[in-house]
C-alpha positions in Angstrom: -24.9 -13.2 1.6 -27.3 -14.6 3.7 -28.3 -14.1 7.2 -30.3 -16.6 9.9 -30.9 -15.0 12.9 -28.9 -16.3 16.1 -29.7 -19.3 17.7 -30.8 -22.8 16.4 -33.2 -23.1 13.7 -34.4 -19.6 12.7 -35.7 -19.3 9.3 -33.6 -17.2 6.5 -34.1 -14.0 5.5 -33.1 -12.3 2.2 -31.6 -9.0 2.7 -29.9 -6.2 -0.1 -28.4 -3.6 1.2 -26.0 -1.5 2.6 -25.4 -1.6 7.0 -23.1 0.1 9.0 -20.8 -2.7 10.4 -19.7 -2.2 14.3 -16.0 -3.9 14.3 -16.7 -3.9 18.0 -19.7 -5.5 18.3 -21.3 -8.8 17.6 -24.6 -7.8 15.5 -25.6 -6.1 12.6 -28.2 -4.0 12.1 -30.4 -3.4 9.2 -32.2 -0.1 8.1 -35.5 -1.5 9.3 -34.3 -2.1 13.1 -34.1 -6.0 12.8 -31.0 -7.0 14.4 -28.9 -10.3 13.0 -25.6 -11.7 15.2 -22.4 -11.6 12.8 -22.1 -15.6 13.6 -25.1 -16.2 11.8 -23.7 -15.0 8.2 -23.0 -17.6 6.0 -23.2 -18.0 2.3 -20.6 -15.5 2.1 -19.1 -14.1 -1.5 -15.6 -14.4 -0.7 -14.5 -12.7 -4.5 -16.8 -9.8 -3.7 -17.2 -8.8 0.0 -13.8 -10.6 1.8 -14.8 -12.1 5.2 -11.1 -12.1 6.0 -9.2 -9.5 8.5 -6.8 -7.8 6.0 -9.3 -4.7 4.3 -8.8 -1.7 5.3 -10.2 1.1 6.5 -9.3 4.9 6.4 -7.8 5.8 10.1 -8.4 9.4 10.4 -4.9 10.8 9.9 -2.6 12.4 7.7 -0.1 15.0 6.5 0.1 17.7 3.8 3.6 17.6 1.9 2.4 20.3 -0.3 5.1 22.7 1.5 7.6 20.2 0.3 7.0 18.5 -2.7 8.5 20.0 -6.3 7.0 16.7 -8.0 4.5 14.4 -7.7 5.6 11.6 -5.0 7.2 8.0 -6.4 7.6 5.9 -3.7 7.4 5.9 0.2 9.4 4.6 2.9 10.1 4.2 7.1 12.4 3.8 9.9 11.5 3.6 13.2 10.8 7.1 13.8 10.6 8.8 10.6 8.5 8.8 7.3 10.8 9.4 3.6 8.7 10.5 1.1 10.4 10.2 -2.6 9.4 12.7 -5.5 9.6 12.4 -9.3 12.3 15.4 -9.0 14.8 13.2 -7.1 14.1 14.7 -3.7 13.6 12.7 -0.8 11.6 14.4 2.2 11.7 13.3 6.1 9.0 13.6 8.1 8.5 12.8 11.7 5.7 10.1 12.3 3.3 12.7 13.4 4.1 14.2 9.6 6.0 16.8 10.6 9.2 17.9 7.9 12.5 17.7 9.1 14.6 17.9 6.5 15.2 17.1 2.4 17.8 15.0 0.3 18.7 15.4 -3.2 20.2 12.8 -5.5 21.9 14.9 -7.3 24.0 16.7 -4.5 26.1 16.1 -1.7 25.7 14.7 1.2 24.4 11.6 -1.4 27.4 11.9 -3.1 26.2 10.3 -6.2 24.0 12.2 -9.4 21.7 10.1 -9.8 18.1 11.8 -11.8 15.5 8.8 -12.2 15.2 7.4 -8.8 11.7 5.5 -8.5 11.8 4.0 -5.6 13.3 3.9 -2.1 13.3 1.3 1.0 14.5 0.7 4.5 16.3 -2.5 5.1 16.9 -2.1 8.6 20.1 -0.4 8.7 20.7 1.1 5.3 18.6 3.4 2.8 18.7 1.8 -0.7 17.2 3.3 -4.1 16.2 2.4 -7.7 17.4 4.2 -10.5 14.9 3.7 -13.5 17.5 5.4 -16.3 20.5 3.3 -14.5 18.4 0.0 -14.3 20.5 0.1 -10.8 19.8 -0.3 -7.0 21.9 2.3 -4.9 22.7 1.5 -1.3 23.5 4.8 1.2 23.5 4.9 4.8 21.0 6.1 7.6 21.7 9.8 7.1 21.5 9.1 3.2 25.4 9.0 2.4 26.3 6.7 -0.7 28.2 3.8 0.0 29.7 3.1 -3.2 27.6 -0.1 -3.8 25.3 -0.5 -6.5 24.1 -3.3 -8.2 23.1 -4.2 -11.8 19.7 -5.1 -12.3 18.7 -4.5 -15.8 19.3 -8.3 -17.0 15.8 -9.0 -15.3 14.4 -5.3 -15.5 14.7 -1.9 -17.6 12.0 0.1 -16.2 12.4 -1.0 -12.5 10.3 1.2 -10.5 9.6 0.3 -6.5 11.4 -2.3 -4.2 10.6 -3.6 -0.8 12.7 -5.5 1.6 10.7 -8.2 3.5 13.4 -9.1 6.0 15.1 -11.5 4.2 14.5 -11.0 0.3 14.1 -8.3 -2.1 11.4 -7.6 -4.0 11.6 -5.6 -7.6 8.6 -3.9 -9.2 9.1 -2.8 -12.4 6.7 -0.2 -14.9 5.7 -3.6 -17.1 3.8 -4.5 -13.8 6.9 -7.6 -13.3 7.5 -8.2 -9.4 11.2 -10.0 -9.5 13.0 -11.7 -6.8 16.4 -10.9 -5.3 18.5 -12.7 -2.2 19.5 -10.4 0.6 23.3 -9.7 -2.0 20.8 -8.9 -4.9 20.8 -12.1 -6.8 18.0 -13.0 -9.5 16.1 -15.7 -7.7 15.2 -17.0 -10.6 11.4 -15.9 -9.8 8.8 -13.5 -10.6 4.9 -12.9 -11.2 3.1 -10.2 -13.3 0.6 -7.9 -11.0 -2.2 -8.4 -13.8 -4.1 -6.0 -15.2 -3.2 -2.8 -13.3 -3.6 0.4 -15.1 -1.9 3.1 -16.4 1.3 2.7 -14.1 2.6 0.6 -11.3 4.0 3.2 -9.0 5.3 1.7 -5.7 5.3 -1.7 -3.8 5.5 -2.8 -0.4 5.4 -5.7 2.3 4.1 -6.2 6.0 6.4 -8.9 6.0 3.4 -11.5 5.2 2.6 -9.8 1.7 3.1 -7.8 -1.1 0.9 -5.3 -1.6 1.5 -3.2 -4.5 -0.1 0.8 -5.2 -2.4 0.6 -8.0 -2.2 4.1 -8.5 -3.0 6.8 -11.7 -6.8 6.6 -11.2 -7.4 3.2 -9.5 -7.8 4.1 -5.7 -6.2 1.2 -3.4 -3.9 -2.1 -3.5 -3.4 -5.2 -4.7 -2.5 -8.3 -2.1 -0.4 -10.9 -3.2 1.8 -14.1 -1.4 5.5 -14.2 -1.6 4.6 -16.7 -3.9 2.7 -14.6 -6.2 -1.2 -14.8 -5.9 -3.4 -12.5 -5.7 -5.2 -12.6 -2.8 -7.6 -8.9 -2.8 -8.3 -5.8 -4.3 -8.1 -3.5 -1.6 -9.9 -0.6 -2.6 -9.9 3.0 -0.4 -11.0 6.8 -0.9 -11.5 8.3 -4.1 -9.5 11.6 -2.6 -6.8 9.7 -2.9 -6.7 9.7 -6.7 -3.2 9.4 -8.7 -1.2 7.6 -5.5 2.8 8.0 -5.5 3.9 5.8 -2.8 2.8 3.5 -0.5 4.5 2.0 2.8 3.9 -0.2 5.9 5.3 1.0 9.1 4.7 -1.7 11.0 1.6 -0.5 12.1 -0.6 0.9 9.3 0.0 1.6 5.7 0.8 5.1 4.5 -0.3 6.2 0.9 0.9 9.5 -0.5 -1.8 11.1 -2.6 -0.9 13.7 -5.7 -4.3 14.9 -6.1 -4.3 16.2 -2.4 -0.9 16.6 -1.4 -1.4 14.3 1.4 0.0 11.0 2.8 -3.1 8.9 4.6 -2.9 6.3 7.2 -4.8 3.0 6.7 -5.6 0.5 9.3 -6.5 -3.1 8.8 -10.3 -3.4 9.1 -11.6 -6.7 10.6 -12.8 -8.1 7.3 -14.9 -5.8 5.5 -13.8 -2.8 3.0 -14.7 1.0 3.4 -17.5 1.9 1.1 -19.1 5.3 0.6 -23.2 4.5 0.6 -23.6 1.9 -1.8 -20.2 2.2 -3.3 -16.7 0.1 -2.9 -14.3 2.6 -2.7 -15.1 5.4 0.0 -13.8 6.1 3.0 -16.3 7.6 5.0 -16.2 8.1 9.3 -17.5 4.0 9.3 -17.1 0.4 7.7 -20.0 -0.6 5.9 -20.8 -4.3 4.7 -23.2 -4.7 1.9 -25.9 -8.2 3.1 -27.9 -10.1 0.5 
C-alpha cells in the first residue's frame, strides 16, 4: 500500500516493510522513526493484507487437554459456561471457560445411552447437545447433561463422510471430509443448498459460525480459517500461529474463537483484530505478543 502523510496535500512515500501496528492508536510508525496517521493509507491490497475488522489475532490464553485427551481432538463446542472438547476416540471432555476439566462422556457408554464409534463433530444449539456420526452418515440429538434422546436423523442422501456441524440460530450447517458445506432447516431438511470450501488440504476437520459466518478449520498443516457468507463465498484466509499445527476443532463462544491444537495439546483463544492479521517478522502466519501490518 501506500502512505501520504496526514493532512492535505503531502507528497507520497514508497514504503516496504514490516511495522508494529498500535490497534489503539491512530499512527504508524516506521523502522526509521517517520510517523504516518492510519487515515492516510490508501491504495490498499484488499486480497493480500485485509483492511476489514474480522483478522485475528492470538489473545494470550489457553488450556492444556493433554491430561485428558486419548486421541487427537475432532471438533469443539460451547454453552454458556462450559468448553466440550470432542476426540477421535469418541470422548467428549468439559472444561470450564477458564479450561479447567470437569468431567468426560463417552459414546459408547451410559449415560449416552447410544454406541455410537465415529462421531466427528459436536454442536450446541441452545438447549440440546447434537453429534455427527461419520460411519452412521447420522446426526444424534442428546440433552444438556449429554443423555440420547432417541432422535436421529438420516443424512447420508447429501453426505457420506460428514464431519463437523454448526448451528447458526436458525439453520444447520453440514461439513463433510470432501470439503461440501450442506444446508439443513432447524427439523434437518436438505435445503437444497451447498458450496465446496475450495482447495483446503489434507482434511476438513471442523466448522463453525459467529452467527454472521462460516468459518471453517483448515487444519492438518495449514494454520488458521477460512471465512465464508451463509451464502457461500469466501471472504478471507485467516491465517494464525504455526504452534498450532494439525488443528482438531474449532468454536466461537460468542466472544472469541477457540481452536484445539494436536501438536501442543492445547485449545487457544483468538480475538478479532481490527483489520490486520498476526504475522511473525516478515511472515503471515505468526502469532507473536503484537499485530504487525506489512506497508508498500
Amino acid at each position: 500500500m501506500a502512505i501520504k502523510l496526514g493532512g492535505g496535500g503531502g507528497s507520497a512515500s514508497q514504503i516496504d516493510e514490516v511495522v508494529i501496528l498500535n490497534n489503539s492508536a491512530d499512527t504508524v510508525t516506521l523502522d526509521d522513526g517517520r510517523v504516518y496517521l492510519k487515515g492516510g493509507v490508501f491504495e490498499t491490497n484488499l486480497s493480500t493484507y485485509p483492511d476489514a475488522t474480522t483478522s485475528f489475532r492470538y489473545a494470550g490464553n489457553s488450556f492444556s487437554h493433554a491430561s485428558q485427551t486419548t486421541g487427537n481432538p475432532a471438533s469443539m463446542t460451547s454453552d454458556s459456561t462450559h468448553y466440550y472438547l470432542l476426540n477421535m476416540s469418541d470422548y467428549v471432555y468439559k472444561y470450564t471457560k477458564a479450561g479447567v476439566y470437569v468431567t468426560s462422556y463417552q459414546f459408547r457408554t451410559t449415560p449416552m445411552n447410544i454406541n455410537l464409534y465415529d462421531v466427528d463433530g459436536i454442536e450446541w444449539d441452545g438447549t440440546h447437545f447434537w453429534a455427527v456420526d461419520y460411519g452412521e452418515d447420522r446426526v444424534y440429538k442428546f440433552n444438556s447433561s449429554w443423555v440420547y434422546q432417541n432422535v436421529s436423523y438420516d443424512i447420508s442422501a447429501q453426505s457420506t463422510a460428514p464431519q463437523g456441524i454448526a448451528w447458526d440460530g436458525t439453520n444447520w450447517w453440514l461439513l463433510d471430509n470432501n470439503r461440501i458445506v450442506y444446508k439443513y432447516n432447524s427439523s434437518w431438511v436438505y435445503q437444497n443448498f451447498s458450496f465446496s470450501v475450495g482447495g483446503q488440504t489434507n482434511y476438513v476437520p471442523d466448522i463453525t459460525t459467529d452467527g454472521s459466518y462460516l468459518y471453517v478449520l483448515k487444519g492438518a498443516n495449514q494454520a488458521g480459517l477460512s471465512k465464508f457468507t451463509f451464502a457461500g463465498v469466501e471472504q478471507e484466509e485467516l491465517y494464525v500461529d504455526d504452534i498450532m499445527q494439525n488443528q482438531g476443532g474449532v468454536t466461537w463462544d460468542g466472544t472469541n474463537f477457540q481452536i484445539a491444537s494436536t501438536t501442543n495439546d492445547s485449545v487457544y483463544q483468538l480475538q478479532h483484530a481490527n483489520g490486520v492479521r498476526s504475522v511473525s517478522g516478515t511472515t503471515e502466519g505468526g502469532l507473536g505478543g503484537q499485530n504487525y501490518v506489512r506497508v508498500k
